[in-house]
N, CA, C and O atoms as a GROMACS GRO file, in nm:
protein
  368
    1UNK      N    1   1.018   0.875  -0.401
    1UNK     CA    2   1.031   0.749  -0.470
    1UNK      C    3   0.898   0.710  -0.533
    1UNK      O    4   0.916   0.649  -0.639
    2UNK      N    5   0.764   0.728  -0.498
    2UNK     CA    6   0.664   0.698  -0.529
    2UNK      C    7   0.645   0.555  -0.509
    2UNK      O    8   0.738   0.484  -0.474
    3UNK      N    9   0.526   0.509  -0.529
    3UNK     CA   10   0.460   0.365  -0.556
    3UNK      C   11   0.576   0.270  -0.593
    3UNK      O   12   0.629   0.174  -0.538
    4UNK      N   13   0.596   0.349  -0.731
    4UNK     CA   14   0.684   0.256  -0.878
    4UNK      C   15   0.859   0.181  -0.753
    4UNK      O   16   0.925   0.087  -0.797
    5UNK      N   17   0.888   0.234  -0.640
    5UNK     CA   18   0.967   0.153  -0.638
    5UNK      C   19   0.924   0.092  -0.478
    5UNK      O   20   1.008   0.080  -0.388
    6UNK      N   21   0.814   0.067  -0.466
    6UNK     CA   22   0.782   0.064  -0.322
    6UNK      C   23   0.751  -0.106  -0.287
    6UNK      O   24   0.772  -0.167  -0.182
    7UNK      N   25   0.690  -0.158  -0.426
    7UNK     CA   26   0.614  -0.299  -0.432
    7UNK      C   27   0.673  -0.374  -0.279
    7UNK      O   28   0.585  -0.397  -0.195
    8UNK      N   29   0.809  -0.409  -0.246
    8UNK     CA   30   0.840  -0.496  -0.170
    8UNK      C   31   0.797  -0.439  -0.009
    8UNK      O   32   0.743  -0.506   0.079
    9UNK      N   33   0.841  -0.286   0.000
    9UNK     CA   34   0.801  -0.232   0.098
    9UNK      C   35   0.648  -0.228   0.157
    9UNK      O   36   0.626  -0.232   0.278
   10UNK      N   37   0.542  -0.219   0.056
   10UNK     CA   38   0.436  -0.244   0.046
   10UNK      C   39   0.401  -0.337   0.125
   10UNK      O   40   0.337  -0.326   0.230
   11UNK      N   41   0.475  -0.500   0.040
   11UNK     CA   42   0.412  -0.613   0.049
   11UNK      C   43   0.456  -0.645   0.242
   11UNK      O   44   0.386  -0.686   0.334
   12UNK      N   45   0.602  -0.601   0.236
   12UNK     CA   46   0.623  -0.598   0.418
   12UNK      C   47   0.514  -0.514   0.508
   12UNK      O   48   0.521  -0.505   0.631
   13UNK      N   49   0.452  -0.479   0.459
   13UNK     CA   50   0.361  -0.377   0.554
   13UNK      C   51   0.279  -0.408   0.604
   13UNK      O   52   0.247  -0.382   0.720
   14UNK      N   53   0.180  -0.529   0.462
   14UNK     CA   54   0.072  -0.585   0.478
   14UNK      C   55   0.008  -0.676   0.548
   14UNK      O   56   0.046  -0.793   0.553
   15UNK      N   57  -0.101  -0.628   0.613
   15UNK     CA   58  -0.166  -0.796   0.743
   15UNK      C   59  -0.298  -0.805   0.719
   15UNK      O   60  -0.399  -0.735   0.722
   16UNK      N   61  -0.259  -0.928   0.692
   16UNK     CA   62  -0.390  -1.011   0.657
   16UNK      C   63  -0.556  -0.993   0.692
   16UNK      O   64  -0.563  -0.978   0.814
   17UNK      N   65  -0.630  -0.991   0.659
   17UNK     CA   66  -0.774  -0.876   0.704
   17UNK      C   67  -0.842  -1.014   0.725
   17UNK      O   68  -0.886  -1.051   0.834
   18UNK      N   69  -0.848  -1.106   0.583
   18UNK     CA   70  -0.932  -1.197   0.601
   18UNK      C   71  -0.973  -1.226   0.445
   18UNK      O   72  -0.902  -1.188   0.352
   19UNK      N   73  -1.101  -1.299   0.426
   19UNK     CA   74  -1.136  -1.309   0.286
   19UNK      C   75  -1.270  -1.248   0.204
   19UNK      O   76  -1.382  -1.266   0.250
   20UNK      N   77  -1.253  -1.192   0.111
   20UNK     CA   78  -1.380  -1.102   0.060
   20UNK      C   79  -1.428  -1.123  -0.068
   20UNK      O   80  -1.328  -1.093  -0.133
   21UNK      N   81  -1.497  -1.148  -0.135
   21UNK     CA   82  -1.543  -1.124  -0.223
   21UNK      C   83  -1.510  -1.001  -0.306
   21UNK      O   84  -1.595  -0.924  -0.261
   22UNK      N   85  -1.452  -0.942  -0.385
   22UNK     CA   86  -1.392  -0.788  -0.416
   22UNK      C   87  -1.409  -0.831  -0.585
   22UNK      O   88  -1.362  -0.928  -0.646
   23UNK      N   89  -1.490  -0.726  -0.630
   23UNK     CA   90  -1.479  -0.690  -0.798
   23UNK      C   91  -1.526  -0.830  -0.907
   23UNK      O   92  -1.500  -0.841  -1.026
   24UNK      N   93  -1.583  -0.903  -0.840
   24UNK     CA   94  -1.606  -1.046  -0.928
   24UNK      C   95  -1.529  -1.166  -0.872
   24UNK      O   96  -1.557  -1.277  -0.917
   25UNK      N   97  -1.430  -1.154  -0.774
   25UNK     CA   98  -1.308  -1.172  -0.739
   25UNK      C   99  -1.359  -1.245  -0.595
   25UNK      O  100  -1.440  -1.191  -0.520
   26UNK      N  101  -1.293  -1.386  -0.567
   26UNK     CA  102  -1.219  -1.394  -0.421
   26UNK      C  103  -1.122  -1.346  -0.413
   26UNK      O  104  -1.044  -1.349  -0.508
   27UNK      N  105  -1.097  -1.296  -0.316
   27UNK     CA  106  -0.964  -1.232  -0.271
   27UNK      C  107  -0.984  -1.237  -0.109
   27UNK      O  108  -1.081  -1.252  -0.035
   28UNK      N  109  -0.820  -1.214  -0.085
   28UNK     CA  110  -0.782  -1.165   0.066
   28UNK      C  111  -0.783  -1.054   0.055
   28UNK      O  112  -0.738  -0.996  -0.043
   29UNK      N  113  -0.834  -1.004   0.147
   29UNK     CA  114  -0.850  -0.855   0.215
   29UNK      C  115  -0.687  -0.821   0.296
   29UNK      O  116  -0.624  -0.912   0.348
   30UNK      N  117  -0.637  -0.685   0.294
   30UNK     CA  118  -0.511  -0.733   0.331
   30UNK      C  119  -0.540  -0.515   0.366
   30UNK      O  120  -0.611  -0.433   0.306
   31UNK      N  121  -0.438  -0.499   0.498
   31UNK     CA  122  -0.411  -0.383   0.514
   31UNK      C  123  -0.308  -0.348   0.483
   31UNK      O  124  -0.233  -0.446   0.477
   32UNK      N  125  -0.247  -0.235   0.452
   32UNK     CA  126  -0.140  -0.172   0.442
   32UNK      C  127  -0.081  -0.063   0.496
   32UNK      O  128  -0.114   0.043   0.442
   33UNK      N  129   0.023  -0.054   0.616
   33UNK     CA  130   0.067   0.064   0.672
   33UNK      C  131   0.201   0.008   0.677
   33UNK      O  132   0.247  -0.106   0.668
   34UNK      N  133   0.253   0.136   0.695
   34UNK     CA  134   0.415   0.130   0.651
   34UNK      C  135   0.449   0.199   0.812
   34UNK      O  136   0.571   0.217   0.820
   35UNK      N  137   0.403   0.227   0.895
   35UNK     CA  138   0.425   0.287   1.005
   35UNK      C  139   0.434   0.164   1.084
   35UNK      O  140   0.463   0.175   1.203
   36UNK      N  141   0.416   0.058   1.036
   36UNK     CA  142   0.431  -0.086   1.136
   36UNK      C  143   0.546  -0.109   1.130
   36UNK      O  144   0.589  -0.196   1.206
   37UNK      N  145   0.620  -0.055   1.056
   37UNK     CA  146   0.748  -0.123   1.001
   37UNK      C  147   0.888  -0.061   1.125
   37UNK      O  148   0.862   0.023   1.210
   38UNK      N  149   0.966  -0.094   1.117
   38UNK     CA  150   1.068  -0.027   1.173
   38UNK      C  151   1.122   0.128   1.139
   38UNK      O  152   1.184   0.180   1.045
   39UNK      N  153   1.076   0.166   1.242
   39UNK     CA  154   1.122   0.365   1.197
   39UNK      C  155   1.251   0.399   1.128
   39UNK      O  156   1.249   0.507   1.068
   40UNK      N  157   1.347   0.340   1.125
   40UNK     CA  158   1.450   0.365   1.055
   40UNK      C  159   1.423   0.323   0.926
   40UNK      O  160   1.446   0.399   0.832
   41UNK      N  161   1.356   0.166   0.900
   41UNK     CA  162   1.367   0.070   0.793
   41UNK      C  163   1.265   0.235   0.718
   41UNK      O  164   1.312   0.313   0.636
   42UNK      N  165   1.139   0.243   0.773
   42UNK     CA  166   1.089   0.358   0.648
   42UNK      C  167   1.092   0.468   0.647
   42UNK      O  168   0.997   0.538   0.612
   43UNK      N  169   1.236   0.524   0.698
   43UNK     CA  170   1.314   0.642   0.716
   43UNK      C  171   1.372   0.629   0.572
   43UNK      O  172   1.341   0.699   0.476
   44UNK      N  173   1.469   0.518   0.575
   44UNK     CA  174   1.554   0.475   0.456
   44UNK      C  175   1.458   0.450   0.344
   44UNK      O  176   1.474   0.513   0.239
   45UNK      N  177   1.391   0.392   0.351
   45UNK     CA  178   1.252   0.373   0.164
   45UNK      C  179   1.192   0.519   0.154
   45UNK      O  180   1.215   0.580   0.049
   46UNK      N  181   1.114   0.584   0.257
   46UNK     CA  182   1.027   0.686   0.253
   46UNK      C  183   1.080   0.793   0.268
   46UNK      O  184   1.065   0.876   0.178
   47UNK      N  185   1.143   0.821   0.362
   47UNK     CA  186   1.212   0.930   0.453
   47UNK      C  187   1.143   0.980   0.577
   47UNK      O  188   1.020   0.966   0.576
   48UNK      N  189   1.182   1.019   0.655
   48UNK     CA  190   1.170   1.045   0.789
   48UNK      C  191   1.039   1.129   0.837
   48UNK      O  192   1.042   1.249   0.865
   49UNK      N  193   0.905   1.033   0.840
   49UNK     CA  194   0.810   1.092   0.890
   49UNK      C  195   0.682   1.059   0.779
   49UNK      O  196   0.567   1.098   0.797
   50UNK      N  197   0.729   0.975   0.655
   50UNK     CA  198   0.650   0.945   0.604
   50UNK      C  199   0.613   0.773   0.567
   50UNK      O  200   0.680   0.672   0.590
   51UNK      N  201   0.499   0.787   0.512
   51UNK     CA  202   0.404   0.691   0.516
   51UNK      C  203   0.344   0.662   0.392
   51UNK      O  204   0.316   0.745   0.306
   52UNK      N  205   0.314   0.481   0.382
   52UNK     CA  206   0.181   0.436   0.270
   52UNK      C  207   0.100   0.382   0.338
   52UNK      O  208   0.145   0.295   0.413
   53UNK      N  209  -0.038   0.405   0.343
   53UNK     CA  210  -0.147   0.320   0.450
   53UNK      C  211  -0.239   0.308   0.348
   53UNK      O  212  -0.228   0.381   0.249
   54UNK      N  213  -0.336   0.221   0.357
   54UNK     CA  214  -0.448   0.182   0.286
   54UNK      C  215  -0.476  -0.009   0.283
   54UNK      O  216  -0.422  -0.085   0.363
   55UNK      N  217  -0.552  -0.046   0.194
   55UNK     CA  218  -0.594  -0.164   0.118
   55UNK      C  219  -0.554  -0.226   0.020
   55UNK      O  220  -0.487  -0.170  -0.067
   56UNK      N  221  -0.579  -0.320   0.016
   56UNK     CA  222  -0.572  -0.445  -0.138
   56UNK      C  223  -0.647  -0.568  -0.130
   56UNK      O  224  -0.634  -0.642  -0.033
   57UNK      N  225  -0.711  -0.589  -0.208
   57UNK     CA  226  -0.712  -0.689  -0.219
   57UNK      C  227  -0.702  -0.781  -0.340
   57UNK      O  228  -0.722  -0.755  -0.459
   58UNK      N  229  -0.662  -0.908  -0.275
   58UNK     CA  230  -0.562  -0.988  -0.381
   58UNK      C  231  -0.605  -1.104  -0.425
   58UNK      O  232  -0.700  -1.144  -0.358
   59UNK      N  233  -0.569  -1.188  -0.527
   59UNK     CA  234  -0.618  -1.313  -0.563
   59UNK      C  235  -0.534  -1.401  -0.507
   59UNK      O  236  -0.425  -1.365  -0.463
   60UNK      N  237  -0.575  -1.530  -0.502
   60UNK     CA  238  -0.490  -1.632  -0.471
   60UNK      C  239  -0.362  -1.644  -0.551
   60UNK      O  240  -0.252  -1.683  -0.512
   61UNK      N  241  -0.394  -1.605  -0.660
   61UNK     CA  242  -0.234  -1.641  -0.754
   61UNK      C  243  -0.192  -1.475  -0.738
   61UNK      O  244  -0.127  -1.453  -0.840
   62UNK      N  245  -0.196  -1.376  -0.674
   62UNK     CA  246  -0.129  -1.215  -0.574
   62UNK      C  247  -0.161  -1.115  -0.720
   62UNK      O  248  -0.085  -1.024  -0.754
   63UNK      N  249  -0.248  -1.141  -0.772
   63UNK     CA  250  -0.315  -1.020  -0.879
   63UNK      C  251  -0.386  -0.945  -0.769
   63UNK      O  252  -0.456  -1.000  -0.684
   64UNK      N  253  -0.363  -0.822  -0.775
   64UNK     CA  254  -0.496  -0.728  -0.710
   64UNK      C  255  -0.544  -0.660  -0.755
   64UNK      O  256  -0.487  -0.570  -0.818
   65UNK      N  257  -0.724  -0.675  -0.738
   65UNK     CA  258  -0.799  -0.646  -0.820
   65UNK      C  259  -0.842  -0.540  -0.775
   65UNK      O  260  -0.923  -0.490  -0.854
   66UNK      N  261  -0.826  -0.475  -0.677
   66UNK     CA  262  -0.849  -0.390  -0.570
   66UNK      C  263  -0.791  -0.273  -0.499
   66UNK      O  264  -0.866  -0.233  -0.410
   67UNK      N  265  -0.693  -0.215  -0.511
   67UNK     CA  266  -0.622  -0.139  -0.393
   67UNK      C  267  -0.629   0.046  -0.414
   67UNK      O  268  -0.618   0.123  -0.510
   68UNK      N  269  -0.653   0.061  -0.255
   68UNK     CA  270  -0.662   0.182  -0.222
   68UNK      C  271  -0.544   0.226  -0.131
   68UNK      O  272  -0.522   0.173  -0.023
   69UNK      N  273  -0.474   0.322  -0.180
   69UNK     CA  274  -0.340   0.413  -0.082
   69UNK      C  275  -0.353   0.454  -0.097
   69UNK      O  276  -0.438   0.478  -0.183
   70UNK      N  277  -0.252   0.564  -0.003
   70UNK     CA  278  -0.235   0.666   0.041
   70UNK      C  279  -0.131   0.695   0.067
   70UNK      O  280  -0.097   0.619   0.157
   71UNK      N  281  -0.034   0.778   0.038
   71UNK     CA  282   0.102   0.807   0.027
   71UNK      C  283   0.161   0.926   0.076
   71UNK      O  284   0.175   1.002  -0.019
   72UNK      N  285   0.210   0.988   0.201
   72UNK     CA  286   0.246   1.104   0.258
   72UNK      C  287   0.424   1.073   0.259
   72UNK      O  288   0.498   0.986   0.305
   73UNK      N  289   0.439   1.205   0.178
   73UNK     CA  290   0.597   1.201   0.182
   73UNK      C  291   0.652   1.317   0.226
   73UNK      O  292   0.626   1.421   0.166
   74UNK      N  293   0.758   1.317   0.368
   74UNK     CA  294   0.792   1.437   0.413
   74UNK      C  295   0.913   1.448   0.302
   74UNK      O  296   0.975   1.346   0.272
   75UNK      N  297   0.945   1.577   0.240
   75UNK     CA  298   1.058   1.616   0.192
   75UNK      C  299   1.151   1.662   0.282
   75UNK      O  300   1.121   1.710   0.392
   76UNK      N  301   1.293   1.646   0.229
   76UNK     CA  302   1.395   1.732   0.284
   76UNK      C  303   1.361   1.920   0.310
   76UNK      O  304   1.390   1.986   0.411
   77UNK      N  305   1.301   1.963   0.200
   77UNK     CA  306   1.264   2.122   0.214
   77UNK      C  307   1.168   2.170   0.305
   77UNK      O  308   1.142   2.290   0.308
   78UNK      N  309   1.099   2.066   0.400
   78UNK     CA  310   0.976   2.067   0.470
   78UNK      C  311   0.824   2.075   0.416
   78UNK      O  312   0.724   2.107   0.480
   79UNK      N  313   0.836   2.041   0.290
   79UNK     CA  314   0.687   2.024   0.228
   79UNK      C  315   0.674   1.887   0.243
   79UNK      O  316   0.767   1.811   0.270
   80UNK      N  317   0.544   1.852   0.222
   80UNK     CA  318   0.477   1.761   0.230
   80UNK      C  319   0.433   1.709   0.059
   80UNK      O  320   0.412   1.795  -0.027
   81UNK      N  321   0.427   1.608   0.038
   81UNK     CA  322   0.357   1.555  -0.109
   81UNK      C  323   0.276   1.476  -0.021
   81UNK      O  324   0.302   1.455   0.097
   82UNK      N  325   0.176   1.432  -0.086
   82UNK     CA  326   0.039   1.395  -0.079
   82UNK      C  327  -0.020   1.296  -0.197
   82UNK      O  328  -0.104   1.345  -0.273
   83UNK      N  329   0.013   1.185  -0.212
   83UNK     CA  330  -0.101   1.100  -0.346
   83UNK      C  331  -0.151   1.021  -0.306
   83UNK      O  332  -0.105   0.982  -0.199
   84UNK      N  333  -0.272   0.945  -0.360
   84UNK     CA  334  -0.406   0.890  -0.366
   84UNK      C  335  -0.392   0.775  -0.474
   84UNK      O  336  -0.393   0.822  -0.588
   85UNK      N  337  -0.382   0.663  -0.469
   85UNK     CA  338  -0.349   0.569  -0.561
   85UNK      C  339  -0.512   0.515  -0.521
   85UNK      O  340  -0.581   0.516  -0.419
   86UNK      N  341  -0.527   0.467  -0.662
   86UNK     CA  342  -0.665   0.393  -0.643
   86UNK      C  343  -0.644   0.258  -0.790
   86UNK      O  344  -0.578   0.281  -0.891
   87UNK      N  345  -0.705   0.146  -0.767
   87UNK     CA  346  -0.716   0.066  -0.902
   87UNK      C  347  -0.818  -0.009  -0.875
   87UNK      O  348  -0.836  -0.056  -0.762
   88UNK      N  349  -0.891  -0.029  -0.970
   88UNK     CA  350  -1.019  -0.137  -0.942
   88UNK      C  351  -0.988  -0.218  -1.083
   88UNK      O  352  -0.936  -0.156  -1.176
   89UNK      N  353  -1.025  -0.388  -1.101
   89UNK     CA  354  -0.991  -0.445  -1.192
   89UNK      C  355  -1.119  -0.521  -1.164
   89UNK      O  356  -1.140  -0.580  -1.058
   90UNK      N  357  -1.252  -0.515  -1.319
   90UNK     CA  358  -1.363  -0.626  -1.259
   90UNK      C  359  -1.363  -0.690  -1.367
   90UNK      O  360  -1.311  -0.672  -1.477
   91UNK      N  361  -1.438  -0.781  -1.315
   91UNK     CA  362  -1.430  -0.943  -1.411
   91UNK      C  363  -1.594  -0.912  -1.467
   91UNK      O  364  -1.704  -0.896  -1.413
   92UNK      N  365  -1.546  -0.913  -1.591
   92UNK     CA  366  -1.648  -0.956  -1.720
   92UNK      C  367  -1.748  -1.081  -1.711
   92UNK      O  368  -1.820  -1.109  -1.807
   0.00000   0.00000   0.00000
């Protein structure tokens, strides 16, 4: 499925870190693991054995200027996919 349909799954994942300064930016610091979630619930989004873990951080109005994942997807054929999402957004 990738990233592109994950946003809500994401946003369920996430716990609160605290507040940071990030890219020009206040923001909340916020973690992201998908292994917190209910094993079935990211059986059904991910499939069975996989995972998104990483960072964000966000603005008060939920722009993020910030985020680092990590994305392990077990396939049905027994391979593994592997991506690295990164975005940085800085203020001028």
């Amino acid at each position: 499925m990738g990233l592109a349909g994950s946003g809500g799954f994401i946003r369920e994942s996430a716990v609160r870190e605290g507040s940071e300064k990030m890219n020009g930016y206040d923001t909340t610091k916020y973690s992201v693991d998908t292994t917190r979630l209910d094993a079935s619930q990211t059986s059904i989004m991910l499939g069975a054995g996989s995972f998104i873990k990483g960072t964000a951080w966000v603005t008060s109005d939920g722009c993020p200027v910030k985020m680092t994942l990590d994305e392990e997807l077990h396939q049905s054929d027994g391979s593994v996919a592997k991506v690295h999402y990164q975005e940085d957004i800085v203020k001028k």
